[in-house]
N, C-alpha and C positions, 0 to 999 in steps of 0.2 A: 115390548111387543108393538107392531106397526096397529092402525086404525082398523084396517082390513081382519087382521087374526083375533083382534080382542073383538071385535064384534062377531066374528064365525063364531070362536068358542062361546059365547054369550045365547049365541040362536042354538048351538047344539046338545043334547040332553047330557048328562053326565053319565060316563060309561060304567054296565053292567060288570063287566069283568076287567078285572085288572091285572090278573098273573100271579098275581102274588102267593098263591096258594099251590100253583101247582109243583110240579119236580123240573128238573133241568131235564131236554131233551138227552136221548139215549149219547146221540153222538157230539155234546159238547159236554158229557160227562170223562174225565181223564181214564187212559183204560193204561196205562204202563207208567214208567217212572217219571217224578215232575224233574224237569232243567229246575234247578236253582244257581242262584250266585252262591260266591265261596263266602258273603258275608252271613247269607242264612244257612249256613249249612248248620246242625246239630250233630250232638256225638251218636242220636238214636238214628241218623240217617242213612241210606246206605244210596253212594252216586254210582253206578253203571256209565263209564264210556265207551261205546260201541263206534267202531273202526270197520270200514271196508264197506261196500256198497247194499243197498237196500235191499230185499228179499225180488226174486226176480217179478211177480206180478207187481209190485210195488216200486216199481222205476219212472213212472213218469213223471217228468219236470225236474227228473234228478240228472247232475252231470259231475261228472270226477274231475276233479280239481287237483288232487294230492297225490302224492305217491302211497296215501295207504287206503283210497279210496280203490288202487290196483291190488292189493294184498299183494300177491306173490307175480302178479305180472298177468298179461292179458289184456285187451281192449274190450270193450262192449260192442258187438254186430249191430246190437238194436237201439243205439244210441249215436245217431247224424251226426256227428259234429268231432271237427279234430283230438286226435288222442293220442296221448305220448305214454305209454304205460312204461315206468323206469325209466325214465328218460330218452326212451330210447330214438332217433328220427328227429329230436328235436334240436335246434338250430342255435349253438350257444354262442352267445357274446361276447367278446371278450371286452375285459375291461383296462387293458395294458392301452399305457401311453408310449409307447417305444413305436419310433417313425420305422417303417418297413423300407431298406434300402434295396435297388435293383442295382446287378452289376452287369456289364457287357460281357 
């Protein structure tokens, strides 16, 4: 600790309350299934993976990345930003090396 901090904590009285006792607040308590890795999983466990986009009041800061993020196809109106559901519109590149010849 610098000269500064040790002498604060020195002038300040030792604190009344320290947390320890109380509960964890409502919403940093888990309310659905935990993510684990595949090395803790147990046989009593049961993993849910859930496919396809978030409940519709629950979208902000979400954006579809995947094709099963589309499920069966459709874009999002209320989400800005470019969207390829199925690929559909999107601009594929190819990856052939074969020179393209013009003829007169």
């Amino acid at each position: 600790m610098s000269l500064a901090a040790l002498s604060l904590s020195k002038a300040l009285p030792k604190p009344k309350y320290t947390g320890e006792d109380e509960d964890e607040p409502v919403h940093t308590q888990s309310k659905g299934p935990r993510i684990v890795g595949a090395g803790t999983l147990d046989t009593s466990q049961l993993v849910l993976k859930r496919s396809g986009p978030p409940r519709y009041g629950q979208r902000a800061g979400w954006r579809p990345r995947s094709a099963e993020d589309y499920g069966d196809g459709g874009a999002f109106p209320e989400i800005p930003v470019a969207q390829y559901p199925l690929d559909m519109g999107r601009k594929t590149t190819s990856s052939s090396n074969a020179l393209a010849i013009q003829v007169d």
